[in-house]
Wavefront OBJ file of the C-alpha trace (Angstrom):
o trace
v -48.549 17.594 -98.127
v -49.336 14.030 -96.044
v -52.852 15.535 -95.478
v -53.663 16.180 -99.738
v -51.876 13.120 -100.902
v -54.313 11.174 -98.429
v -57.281 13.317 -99.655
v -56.519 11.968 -102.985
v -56.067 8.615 -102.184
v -59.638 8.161 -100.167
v -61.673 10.138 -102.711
v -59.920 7.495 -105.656
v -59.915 4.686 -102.913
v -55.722 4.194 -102.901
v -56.181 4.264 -107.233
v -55.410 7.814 -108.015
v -55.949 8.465 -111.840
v -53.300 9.863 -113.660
v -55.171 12.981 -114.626
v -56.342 14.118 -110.710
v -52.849 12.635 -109.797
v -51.527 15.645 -112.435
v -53.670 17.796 -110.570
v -52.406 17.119 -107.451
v -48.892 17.580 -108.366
v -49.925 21.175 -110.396
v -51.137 22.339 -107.042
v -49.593 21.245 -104.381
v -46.901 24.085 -104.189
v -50.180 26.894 -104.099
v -51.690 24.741 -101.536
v -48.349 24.342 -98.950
v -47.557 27.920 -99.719
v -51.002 29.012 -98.493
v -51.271 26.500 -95.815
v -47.427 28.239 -94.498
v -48.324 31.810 -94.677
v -51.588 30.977 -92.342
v -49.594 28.950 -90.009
v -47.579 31.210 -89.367
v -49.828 34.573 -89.647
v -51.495 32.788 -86.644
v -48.278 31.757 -84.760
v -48.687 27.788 -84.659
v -44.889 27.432 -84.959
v -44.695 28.948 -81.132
v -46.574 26.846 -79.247
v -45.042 24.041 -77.013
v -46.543 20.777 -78.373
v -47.036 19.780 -74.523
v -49.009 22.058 -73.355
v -51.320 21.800 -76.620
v -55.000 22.649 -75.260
v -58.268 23.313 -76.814
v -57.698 26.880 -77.966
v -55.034 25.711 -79.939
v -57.152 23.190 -81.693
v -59.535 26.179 -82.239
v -56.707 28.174 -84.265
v -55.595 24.825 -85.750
v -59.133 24.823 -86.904
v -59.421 28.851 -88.551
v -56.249 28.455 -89.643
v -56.767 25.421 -92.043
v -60.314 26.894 -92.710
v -59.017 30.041 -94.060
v -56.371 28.334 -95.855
v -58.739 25.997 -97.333
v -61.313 28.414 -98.413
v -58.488 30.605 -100.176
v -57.337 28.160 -101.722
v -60.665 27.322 -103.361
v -60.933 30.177 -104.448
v -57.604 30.239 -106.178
v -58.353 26.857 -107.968
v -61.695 27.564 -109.020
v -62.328 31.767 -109.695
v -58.695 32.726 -110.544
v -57.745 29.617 -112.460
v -61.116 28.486 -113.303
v -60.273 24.618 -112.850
v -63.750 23.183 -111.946
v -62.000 19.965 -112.511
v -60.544 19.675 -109.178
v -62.299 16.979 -107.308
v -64.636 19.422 -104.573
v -64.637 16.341 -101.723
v -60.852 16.875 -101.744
v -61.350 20.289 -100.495
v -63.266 18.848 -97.579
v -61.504 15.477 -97.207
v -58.038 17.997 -97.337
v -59.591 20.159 -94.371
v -60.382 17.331 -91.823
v -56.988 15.219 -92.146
v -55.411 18.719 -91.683
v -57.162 19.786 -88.657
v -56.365 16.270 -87.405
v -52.996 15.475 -87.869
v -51.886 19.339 -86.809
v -54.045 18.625 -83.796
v -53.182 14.998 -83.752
v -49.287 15.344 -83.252
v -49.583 18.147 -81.149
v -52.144 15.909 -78.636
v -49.728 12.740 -78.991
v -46.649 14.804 -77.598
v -49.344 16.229 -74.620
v -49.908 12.273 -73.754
v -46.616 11.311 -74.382
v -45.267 13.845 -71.489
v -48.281 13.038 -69.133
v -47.464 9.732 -69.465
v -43.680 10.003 -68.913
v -44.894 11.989 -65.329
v -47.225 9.064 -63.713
v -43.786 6.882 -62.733
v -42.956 7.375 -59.471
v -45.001 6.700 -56.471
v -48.196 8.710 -55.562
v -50.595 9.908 -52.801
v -53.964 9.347 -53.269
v -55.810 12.573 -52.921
v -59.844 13.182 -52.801
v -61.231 16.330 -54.238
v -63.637 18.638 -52.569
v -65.555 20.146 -55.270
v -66.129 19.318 -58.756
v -66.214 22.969 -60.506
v -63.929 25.009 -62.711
v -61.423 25.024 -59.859
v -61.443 21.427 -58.967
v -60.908 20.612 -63.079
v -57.717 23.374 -63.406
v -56.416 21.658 -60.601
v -56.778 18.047 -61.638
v -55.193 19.270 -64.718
v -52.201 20.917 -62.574
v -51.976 17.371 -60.733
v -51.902 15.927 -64.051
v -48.843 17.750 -65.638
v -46.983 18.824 -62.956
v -44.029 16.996 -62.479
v -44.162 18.620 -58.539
v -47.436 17.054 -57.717
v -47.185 13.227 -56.415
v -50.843 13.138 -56.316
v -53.422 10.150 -57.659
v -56.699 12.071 -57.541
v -58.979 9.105 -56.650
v -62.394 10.973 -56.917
v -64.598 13.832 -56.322
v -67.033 14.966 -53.582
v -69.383 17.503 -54.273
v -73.148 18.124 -52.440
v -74.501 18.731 -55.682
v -76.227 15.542 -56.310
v -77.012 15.465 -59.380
v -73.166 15.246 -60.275
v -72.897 12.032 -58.880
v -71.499 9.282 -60.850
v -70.518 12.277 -63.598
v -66.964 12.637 -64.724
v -63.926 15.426 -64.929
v -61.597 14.419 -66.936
v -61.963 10.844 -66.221
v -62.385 11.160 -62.570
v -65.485 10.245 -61.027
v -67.621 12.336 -58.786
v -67.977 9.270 -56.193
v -71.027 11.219 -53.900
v -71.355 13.929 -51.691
v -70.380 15.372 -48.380
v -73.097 12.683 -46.842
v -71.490 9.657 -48.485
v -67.847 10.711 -46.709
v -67.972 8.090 -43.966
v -68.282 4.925 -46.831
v -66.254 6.813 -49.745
v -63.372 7.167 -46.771
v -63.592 3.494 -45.728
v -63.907 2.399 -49.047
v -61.144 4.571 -51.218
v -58.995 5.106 -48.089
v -57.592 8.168 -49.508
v -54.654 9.941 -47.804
v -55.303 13.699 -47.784
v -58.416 15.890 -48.959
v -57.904 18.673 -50.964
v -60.539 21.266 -51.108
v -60.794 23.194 -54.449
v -63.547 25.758 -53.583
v -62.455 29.027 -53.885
v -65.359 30.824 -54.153
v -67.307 29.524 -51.006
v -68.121 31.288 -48.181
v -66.314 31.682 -44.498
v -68.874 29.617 -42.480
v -69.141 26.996 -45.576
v -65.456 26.382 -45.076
v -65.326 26.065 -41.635
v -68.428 23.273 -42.256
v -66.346 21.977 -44.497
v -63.164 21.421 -42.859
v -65.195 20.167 -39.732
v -67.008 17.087 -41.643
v -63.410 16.586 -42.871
v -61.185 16.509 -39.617
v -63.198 13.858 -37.770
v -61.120 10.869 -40.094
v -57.468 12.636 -38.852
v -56.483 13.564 -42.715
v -54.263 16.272 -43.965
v -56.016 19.044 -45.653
v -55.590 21.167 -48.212
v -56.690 24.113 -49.844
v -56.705 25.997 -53.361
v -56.776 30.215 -52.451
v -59.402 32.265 -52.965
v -59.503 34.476 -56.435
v -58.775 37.149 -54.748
v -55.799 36.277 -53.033
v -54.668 35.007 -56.808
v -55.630 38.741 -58.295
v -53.606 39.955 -55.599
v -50.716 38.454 -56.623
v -50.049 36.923 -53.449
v -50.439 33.355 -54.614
v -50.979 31.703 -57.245
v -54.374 28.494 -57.878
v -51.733 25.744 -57.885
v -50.236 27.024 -53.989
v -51.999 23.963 -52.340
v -49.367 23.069 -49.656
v -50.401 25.423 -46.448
v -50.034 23.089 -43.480
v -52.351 23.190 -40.642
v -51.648 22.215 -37.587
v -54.478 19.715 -37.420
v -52.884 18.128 -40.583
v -50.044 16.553 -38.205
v -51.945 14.944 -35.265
v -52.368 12.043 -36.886
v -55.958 11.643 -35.497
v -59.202 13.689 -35.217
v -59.092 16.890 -33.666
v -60.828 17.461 -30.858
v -64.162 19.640 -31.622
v -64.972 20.826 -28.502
v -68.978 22.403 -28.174
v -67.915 24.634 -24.781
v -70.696 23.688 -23.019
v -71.025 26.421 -20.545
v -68.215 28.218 -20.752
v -69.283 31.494 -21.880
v -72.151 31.867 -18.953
v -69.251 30.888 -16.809
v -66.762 33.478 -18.025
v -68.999 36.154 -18.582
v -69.192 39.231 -16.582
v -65.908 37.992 -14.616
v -63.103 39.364 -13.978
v -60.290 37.045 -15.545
v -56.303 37.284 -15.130
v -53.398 35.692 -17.376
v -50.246 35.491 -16.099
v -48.257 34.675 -18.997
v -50.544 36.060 -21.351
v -47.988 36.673 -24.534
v -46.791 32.874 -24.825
v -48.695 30.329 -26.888
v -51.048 29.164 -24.681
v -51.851 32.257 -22.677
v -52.297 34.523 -25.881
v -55.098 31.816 -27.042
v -56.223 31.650 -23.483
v -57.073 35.336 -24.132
v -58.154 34.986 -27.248
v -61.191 32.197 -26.394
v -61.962 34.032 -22.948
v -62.348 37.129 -24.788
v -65.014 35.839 -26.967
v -66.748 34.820 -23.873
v -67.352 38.795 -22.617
v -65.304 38.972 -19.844
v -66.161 42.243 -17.261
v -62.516 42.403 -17.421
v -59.187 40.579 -18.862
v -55.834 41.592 -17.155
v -53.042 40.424 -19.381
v -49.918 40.045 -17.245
v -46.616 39.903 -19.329
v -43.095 40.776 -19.208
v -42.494 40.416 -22.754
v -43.155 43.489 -24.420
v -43.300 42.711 -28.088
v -45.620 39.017 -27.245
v -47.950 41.379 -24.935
v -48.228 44.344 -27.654
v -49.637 41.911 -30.578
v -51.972 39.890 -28.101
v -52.751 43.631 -27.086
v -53.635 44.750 -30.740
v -55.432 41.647 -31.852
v -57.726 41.914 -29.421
v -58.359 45.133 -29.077
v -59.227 45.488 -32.925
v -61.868 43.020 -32.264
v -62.918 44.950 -29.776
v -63.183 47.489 -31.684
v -65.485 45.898 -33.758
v -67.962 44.557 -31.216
v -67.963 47.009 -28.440
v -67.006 50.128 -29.302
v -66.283 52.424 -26.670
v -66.409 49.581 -24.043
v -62.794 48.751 -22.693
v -62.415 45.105 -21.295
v -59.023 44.807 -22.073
v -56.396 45.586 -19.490
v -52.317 44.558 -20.938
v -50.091 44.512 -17.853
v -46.031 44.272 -17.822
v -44.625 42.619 -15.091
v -43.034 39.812 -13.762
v -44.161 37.454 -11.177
v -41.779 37.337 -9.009
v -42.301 40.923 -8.235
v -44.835 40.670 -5.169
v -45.275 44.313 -5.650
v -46.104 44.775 -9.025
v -48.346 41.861 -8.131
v -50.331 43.489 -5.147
v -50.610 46.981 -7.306
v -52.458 44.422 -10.550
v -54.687 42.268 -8.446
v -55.343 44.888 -5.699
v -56.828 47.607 -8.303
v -58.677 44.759 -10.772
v -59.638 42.144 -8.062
v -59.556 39.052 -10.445
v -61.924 36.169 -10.009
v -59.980 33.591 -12.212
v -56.987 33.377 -12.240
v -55.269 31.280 -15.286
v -51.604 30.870 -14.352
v -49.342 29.862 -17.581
v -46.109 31.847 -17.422
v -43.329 29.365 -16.916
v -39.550 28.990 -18.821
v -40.938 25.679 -20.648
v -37.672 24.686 -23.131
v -36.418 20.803 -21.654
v -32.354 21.911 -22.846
v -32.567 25.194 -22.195
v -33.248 24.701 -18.580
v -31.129 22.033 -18.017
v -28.295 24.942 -18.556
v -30.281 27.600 -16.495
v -31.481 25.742 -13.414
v -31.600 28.321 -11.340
v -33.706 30.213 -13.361
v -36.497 27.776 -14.097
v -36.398 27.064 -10.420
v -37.921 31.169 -9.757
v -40.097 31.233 -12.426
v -41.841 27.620 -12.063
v -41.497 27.116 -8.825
v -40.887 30.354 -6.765
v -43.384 32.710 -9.012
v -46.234 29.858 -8.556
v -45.564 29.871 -4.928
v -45.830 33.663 -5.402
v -48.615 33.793 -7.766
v -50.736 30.736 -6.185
v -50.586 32.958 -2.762
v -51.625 35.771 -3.894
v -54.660 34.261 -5.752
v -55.833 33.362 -2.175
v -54.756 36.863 -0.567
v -56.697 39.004 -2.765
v -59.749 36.165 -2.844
v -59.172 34.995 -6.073
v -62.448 32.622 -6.476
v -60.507 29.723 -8.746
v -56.675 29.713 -9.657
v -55.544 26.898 -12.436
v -52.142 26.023 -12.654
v -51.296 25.403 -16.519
v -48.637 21.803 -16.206
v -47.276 19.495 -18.203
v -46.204 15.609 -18.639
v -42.994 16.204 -18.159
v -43.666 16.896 -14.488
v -44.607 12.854 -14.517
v -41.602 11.000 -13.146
v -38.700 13.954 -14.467
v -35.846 13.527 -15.435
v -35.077 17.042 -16.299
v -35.219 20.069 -14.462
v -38.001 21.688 -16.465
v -40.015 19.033 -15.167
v -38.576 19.098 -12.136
v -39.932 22.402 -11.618
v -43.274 21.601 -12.603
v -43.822 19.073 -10.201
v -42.990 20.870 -7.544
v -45.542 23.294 -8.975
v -47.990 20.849 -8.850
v -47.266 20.065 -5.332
v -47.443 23.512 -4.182
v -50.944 23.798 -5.565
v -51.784 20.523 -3.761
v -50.805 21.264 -0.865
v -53.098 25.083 -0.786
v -56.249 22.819 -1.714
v -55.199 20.833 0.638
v -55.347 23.159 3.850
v -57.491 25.351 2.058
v -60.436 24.896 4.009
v -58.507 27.393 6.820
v -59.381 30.219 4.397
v -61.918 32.679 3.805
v -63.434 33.187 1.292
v -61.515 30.048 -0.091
v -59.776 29.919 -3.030
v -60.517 27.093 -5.266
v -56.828 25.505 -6.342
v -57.081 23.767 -10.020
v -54.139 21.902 -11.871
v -54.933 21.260 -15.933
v -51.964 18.903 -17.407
v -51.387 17.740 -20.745
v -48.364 17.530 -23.410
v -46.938 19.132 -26.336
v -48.953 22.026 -27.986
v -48.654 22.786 -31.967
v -46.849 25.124 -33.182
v -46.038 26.685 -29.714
v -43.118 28.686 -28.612
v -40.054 26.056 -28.593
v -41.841 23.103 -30.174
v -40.685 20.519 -32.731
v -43.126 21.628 -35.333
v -42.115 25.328 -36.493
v -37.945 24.032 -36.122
v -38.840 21.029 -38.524
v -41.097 23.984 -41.069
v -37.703 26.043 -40.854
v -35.651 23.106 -41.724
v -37.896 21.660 -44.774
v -37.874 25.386 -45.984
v -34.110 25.412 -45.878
v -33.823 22.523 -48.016
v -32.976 20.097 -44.939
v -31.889 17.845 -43.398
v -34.754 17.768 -40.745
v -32.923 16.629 -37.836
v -34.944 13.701 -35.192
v -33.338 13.079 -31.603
v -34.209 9.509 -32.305
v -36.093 7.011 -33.793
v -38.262 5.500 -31.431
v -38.916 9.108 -29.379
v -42.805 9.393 -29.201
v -44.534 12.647 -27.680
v -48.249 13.419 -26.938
v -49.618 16.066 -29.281
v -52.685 18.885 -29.079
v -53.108 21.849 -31.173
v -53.237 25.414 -29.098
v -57.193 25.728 -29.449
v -57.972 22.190 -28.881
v -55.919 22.514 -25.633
v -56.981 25.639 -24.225
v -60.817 24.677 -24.970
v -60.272 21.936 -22.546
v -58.381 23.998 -19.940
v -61.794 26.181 -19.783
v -63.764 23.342 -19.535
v -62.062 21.821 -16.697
v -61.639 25.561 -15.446
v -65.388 25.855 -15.064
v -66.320 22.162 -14.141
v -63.172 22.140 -10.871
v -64.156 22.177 -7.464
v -60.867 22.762 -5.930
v -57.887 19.922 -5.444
v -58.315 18.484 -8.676
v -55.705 17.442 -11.261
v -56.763 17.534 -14.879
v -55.667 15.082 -17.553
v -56.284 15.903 -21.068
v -56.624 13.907 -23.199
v -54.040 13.589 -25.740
v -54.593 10.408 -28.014
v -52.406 8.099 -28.966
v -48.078 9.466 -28.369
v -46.921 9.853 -31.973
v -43.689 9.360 -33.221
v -41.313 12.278 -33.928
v -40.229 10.755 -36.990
v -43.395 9.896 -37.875
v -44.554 13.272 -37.396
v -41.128 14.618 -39.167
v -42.303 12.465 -42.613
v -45.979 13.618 -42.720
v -44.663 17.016 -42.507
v -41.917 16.724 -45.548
v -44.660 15.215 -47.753
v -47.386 17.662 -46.860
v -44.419 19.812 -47.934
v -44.452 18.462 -50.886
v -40.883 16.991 -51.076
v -40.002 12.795 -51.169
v -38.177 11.313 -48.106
v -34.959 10.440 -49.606
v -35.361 11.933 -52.987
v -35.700 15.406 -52.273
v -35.326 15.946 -48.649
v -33.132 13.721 -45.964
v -33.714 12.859 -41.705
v -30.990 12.946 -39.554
v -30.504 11.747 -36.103
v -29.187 13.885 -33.929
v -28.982 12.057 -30.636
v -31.383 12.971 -27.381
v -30.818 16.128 -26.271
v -29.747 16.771 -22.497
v -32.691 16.097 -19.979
v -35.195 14.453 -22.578
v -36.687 11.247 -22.053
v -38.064 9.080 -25.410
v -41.495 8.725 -23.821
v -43.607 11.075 -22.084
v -46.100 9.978 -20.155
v -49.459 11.603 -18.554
v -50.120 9.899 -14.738
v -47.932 9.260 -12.381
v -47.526 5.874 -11.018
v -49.363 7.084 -7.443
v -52.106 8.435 -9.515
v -55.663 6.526 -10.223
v -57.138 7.758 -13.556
v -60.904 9.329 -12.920
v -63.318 10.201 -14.871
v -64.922 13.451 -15.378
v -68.332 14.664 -16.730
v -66.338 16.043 -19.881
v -65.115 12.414 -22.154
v -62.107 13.996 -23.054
v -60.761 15.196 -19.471
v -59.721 12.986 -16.854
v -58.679 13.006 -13.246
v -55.257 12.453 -11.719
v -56.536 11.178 -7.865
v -53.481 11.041 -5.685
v -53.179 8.293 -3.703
v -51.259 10.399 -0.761
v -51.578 13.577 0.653
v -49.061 16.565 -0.039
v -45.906 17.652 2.492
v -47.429 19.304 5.117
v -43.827 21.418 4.877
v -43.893 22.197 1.201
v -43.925 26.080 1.252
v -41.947 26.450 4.461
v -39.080 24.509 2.689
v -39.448 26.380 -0.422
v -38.809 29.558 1.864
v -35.697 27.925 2.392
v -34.628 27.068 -1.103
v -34.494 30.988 -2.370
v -31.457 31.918 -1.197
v -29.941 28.609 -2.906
v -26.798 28.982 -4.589
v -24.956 27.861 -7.702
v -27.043 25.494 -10.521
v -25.737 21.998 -9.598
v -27.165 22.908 -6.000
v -30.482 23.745 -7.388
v -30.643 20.761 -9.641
v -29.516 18.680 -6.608
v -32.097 19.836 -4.262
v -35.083 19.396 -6.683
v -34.213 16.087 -7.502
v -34.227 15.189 -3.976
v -37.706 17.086 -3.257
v -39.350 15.002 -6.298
v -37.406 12.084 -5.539
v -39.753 12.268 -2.303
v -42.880 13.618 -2.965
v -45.485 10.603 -2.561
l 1 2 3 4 5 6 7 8 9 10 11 12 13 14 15 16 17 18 19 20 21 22 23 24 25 26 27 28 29 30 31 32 33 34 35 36 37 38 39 40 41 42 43 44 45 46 47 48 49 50 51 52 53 54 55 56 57 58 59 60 61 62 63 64 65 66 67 68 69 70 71 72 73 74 75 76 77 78 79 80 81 82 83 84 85 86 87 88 89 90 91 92 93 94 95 96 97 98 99 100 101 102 103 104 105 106 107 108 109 110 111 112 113 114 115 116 117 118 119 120 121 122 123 124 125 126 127 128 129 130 131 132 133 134 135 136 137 138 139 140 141 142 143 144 145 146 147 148 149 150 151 152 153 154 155 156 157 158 159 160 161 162 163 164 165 166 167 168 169 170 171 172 173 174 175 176 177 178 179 180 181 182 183 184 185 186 187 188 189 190 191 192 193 194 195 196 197 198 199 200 201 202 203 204 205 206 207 208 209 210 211 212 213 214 215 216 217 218 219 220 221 222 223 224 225 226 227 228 229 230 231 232 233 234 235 236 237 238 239 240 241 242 243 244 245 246 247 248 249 250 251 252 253 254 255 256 257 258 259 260 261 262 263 264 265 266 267 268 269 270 271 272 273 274 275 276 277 278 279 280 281 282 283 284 285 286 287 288 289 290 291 292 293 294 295 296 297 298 299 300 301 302 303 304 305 306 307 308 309 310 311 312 313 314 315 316 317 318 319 320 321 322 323 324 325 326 327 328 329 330 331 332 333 334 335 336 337 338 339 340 341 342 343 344 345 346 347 348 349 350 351 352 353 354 355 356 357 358 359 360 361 362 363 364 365 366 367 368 369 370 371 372 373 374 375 376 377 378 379 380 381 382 383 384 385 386 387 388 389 390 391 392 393 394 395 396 397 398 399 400 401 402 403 404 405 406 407 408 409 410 411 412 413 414 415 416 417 418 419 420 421 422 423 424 425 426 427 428 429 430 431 432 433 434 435 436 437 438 439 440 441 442 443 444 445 446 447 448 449 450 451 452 453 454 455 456 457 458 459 460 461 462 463 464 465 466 467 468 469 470 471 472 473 474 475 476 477 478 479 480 481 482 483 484 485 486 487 488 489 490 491 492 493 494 495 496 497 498 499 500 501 502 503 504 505 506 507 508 509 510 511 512 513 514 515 516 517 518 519 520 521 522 523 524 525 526 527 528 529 530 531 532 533 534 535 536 537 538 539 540 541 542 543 544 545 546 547 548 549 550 551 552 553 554 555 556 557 558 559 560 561 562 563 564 565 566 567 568 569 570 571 572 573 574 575 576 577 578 579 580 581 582 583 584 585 586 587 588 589 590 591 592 593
């Protein structure tokens, strides 16, 4: 009615004449009766004004068309009335199209507008295509994505300086280093479906190296599948929480060195061990012995890479998955007797700090009595290099996990040490560095089962800081210093900068998605028995070397080991109750030089 009352007024300039002003009023109740039946014949009453879009200015558009047309037709063959103005048909059409469309695109503002309070992470686009503009609009109306999208990257050129609805394409992959430094955005979010597997991994490399969370949109097929849906952008990487670079190792040499040998894992179901296989694998080994007592972690490291295997080298079988246990020398002389290993990677150790506080004893066979074990029979059955996987918490300890550990360390010390008596020698290694992502135990997959719970994500305390590697970053390096040892040496990885847990604890909620204190809470829960707020890497007798490789160090030891250390060790396994245990390692660290 608005929209033909105007149409009258423009066509007369605001001075309708009382003659077209009778026309208007004759027809008016044809035209809103034709104008209803089409609204509603093509459903315009349903739609939610907020979500308005251009397909429903396109039946906005037929609808009043139609309308219009029937109702010249009407005016001027049924009624024969040629005296109805013919620009008011026109003038009628247009203010109808716009003020259907008009209130309909003022509601869609209104709500976008109401959704910007509030405050908001500043996000940088990979891609500017079809995906990267459905998912700016997600961002956009979403009242579940905190995002400010500050810009696009995309390595077509030519898009450069171009715009997606009103976001700029700021450069391509190239221009990263300056568009970082100069936007400093806070996570990258790559909306490229469609590429390819070796295009992604490009991708996500150029990315890493400034230590920013990223995120991805699935592939269409995943979304055919039903298993996810475009907008599912919060998967969280490891990498995403180091809070630096991640280390992109080359492995220089390490697949000449570990090809055509014969390699042994003890340990080879737990976190490191299984990747341990996994990289070693890759390397084509003459032989990999799996040694685990687990049954269900040994049966999937078992599968996985066997179906690779079956892949590559059909019919060839590399792949040998022992149970046992280490402290059973027998089971141990049957293994290495019939495969004759050449490296030996020792990682099975009880490694939970509270846990072992409670079961002393325990961790006391496993870490120190099966290295003793293991470590000896390495040099019985001419094992050409053992490496002793270790930790920081055997630096200083406080708890009897670490405890353990050092006396680990010292038992491998002390075999380089006199191992010039033996031959053929056995070349003694020791690789030590910190927390792992996402291993067995760790921080990171109790705070994911807390955020998915709804919180609260529970923190020991506020100022606790640990050192932080992801599983492939840290076994890389344990092959590298693997290949490059010479015997006696203790490895240092390097670990960056200690991060904070609660640091670490926040990244994670918002990568999450959820607010700290809005939609998610931290508690703190006090230190746990036997954990210290800082770890730390070198001991106070140790010098910090250098190495060939930037990102491994040396430990040097200023003294020697205890020329006694396995002969009172032989002593210690017939010890008795836990507070003896924890007693008698404290006073062997306690004096250790």
């Amino acid at each position: 009615m608005a929209a033909n009352y105007l149409a009258f007024l423009i066509r007369f300039e605001g001075n309708i004449p009382a003659y077209h002003f009778g026309l208007f009023l004759r027809y008016l109740p044809l035209l809103i009766l034709i104008r209803i039946v089409f609204l509603f014949a093509f459903k315009l009453d349903k739609g939610l004004w907020q979500y308005a879009s251009v397909k429903d200015l396109t039946d906005i558009s037929v609808t009043v068309s139609l309308g219009s047309g029937l109702f010249f037709f009407i005016v001027r063959a049924a009624f024969g009335d040629l005296g109805y103005p013919q620009s008011i048909y026109f003038i009628d059409w247009l203010l109808n199209v716009f003020l259907l469309g008009g209130v309909r695109l003022f509601r869609r503002i209104h709500t976008s507008r109401g959704k910007k309070w509030g405050a908001k992470k500043r996000v940088m686009i990979i891609g500017a295509g079809d995906a990267a503009e459905i998912v700016l609009r997600e961002i956009e109306h979403s009242r579940l994505c905190h995002y400010n999208v500050i810009g696009f990257i995309d390595d077509n050129p030519h898009k450069r300086g171009l715009k997606i609805r009103n976001i700029t394409v700021l450069g391509t992959r190239k221009d990263l280093k300056v568009l970082v430094e100069k936007e400093q955005p806070e996570e990258f979010l790559i909306a490229i479906p469609s590429v390819s597997q070796p295009e992604f991994e490009s991708i996500v490399l150029d990315l890493r190296q400034y230590g920013l969370p990223i995120k991805t949109v699935p592939s269409l097929g995943h979304i055919l599948s039903g298993n996810t849906s475009l907008a599912s952008i919060k998967a969280v990487e490891p990498e995403d929480i180091l809070f630096r670079a991640p280390v992109n190792d080359t492995c220089v040499g390490i697949h000449s060195f570990f090809c055509g040998k014969r390699v042994m894992i003890t340990g080879a179901g737990g976190s490191i061990g299984s990747e341990l296989a996994r990289q070693i694998a890759s390397c084509r080994p003459a032989n990999l012995i799996l040694f685990e007592r687990h049954e269900e972690n040994l049966y999937r490291i078992d599968l996985e890479l066997k179906q690779r295997e079956e892949r590559n080298l059909k019919g060839e079988n590399r792949i040998h998955s022992v149970i046992g246990d280490i402290l059973d020398e027998k089971r141990l002389d049957e293994i290495m007797a019939r495969f004759r290993p050449e490296v030996l990677l020792h990682t099975a150790a009880y490694k939970h700090v509270p846990l072992m506080e409670d079961n002393s004893g325990e961790a006391f066979k496993t870490n120190v009595i099966g290295t003793k074990i293991v470590s000896e029979k390495a040099r019985q059955f001419g094992v050409e290099r053992f490496i002793l996987i270790s930790t920081d918490k055997a630096v200083n300890p406080v708890n009897v996990m670490g405890m353990t550990k050092k006396v680990a360390e010292e038992i491998i010390r002390h075999l380089a040490d006199d191992n010039r008596r033996f031959t053929p020698s056995t070349k003694y290694i020791t690789v030590r560095f910190g927390n792992v992502l996402e291993s067995s135990g760790s921080v990171v997959p109790l705070f994911r089962e807390q955020i998915r719970k709804g919180g609260p994500v529970t923190v020991t305390h506020p100022e606790i800081t640990r050192y932080f590697m992801t599983i492939p970053e840290a076994v890389s390096l344990v092959l590298q210093a693997t290949s490059m040892g010479n015997g006696g040496e203790v490895f240092v990885l390097d670990m960056g900068k200690p991060v904070k847990i609660l640091d670490l604890a926040k990244r994670m909620i918002s990568l999450y998605g959820y607010r700290l204190g809005v939609d998610m809470e931290i508690s703190f829960i006090g230190l746990r028995p036997g954990e210290k707020l800082y770890e730390e890497l070198f001991d106070e007798d140790e010098i910090i070397g250098k190495t060939s490789h930037p990102k491994i160090y040396r430990a040097i030891h200023n003294g020697r080991g205890h020329s006694n250390t396995l002969e009172r060790l032989n002593n210690w396994e017939s010890m008795g109750d836990e507070s003896s245990v924890r007693n008698l390692l404290l006073q062997y660290t306690m004096s250790i030089p």
